[in-house]
N, C-alpha and C positions, 0 to 999 in steps of 0.2 A: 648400601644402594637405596634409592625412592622408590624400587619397584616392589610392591607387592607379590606377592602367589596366593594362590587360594584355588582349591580345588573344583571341578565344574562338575554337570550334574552325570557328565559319564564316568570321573573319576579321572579326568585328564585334568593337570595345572594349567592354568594362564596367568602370565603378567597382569597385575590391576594398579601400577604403577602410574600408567599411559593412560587406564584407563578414566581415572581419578579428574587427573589431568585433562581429558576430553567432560569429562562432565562437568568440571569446572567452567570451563570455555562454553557449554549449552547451556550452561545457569544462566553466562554473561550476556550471550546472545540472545538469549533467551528474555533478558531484564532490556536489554537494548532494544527488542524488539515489542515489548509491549509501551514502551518510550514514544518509541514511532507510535504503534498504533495509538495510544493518549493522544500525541499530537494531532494524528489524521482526525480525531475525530474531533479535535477540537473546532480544526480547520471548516470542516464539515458545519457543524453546528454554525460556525460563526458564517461562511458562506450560506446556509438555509435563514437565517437572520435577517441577512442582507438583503436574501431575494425575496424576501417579506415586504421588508420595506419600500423596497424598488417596485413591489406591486401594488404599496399604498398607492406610491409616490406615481404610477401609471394611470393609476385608475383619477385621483386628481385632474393629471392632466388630461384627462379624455372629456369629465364633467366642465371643465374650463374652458376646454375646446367647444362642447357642445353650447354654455352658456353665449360665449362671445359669438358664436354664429347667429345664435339666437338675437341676442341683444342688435349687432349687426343688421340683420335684417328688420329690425323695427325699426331702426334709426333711417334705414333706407328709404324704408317706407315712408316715414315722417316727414323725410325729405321731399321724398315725389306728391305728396301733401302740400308743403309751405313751400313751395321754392322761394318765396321772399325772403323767408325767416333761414335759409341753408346752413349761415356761416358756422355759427353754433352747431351744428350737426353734423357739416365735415369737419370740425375740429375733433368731436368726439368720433367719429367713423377713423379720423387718422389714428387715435393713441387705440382704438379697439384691432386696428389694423397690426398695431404695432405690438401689441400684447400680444394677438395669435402666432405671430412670426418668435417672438419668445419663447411660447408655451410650446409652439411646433420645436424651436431648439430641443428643450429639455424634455421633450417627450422623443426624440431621436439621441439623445444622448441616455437616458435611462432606458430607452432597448436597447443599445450598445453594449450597456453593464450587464444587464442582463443576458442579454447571450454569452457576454464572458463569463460571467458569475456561474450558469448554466453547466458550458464546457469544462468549467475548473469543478463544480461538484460533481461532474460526471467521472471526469480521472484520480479524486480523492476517494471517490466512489469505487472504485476500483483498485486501486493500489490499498486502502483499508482493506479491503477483503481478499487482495491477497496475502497481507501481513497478517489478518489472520486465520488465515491456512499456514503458514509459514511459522508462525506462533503455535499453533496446534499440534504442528511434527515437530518442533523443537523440546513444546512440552512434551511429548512422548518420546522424545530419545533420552531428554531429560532422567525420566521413569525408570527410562530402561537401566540408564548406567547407574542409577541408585539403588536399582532391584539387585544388579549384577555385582555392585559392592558391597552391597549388603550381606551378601551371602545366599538370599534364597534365589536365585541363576538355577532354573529349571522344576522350581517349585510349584510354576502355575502348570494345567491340564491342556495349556496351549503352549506347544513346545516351540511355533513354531518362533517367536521372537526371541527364544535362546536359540535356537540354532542361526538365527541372521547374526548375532553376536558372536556368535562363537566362529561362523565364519569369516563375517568381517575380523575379525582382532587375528585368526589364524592366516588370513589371505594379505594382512595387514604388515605381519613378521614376513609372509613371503615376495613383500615388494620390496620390505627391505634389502632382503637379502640376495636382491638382483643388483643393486652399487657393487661397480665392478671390481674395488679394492676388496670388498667382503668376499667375491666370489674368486677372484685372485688367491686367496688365502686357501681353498677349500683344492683337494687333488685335482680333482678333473674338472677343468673349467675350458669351455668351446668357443670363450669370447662376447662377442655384442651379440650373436642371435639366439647365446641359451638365457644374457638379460632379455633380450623380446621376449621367448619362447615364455620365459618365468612368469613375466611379468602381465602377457595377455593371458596365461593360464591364469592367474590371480583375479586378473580384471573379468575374464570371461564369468568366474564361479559367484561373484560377487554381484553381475548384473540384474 
């Protein structure tokens, strides 16, 4: 058989078969999830970049803005000056017109990014930090099942994360052994409500 025995720190056996097994799977989980977190923060980075640029690229258009109004009302003026001489100066009053209606575009289309860009760093913002919390108790279960195969399982002065082990894995065999063919097998069996009975005593001590 793949399972192990190895004695615990009260001098009771446990299977370290299963347990092996599960610490394998919080390695994997564990490397999957700092994956994610690499990527989130890539994302991150690469959106703070963006909205770098998109505050160049703002601040441009407001100096362009401000020029053309400027320039504008000289040429107005000029105008109310020569009116002989106008033609030349509404030509240049149309394309100054026609510029601000441009710069107006792309100064309404890079706020638009930017409030996207905003709202997306806000939920990479959040999902990176919960990944790593999630990373954090993964590395510590991690710990745990390495401690626990190792051999020293109740070595440390804080008993209390062997004893979540020892009743996880102990409440773990008794959830098994509510599958109703298992308990078929056993003399006194009362049917589906001593699997309930079993199986929320298990769930309750675990909670």
């Amino acid at each position: 058989s793949d399972t192990e025995t190895r004695g615990g720190s009260d001098g009771t056996n446990m299977e370290f078969g299963d347990m092996k097994i599960l610490r394998e799977e919080m390695t994997r989980l564990k490397e999957k999830k700092d994956k994610e977190i690499q990527k989130l923060e890539d994302q991150r980075a690469h959106h703070k970049k963006e909205l770098e640029r998109i505050a160049r690229e703002l601040t441009i258009c407001d100096q362009q803005d401000t020029y053309l109004n400027e320039f504008s009302s000289q040429l107005e003026l000029k105008r109310s000056e020569t009116p002989l001489h106008s033609r030349g100066l509404d030509t240049q009053l149309n394309d100054v017109s026609h510029f601000k209606v441009s710069n107006k575009r792309s100064l309404m289309l890079f706020n638009e990014q930017c409030e996207r860009l905003e709202g997306e760093l806000m939920q990479i913002t959040k999902d990176l930090a919960t990944c790593r919390v999630e990373s954090q108790q993964l590395e510590g279960r991690e710990k745990l099942f390495k401690t626990l195969l190792a051999g020293n399982f109740g070595a440390s002065s804080d008993n209390s994360e062997d004893n979540g082990i020892r009743i996880a894995v102990s409440k773990r065999h008794e959830l098994a052994d509510t599958d109703p063919a298992t308990l078929s097998g056993v003399g006194r069996f009362a049917g589906f409500r001593e699997v309930l009975a079993t199986s929320d005593r298990a769930l309750q001590d675990i909670s």
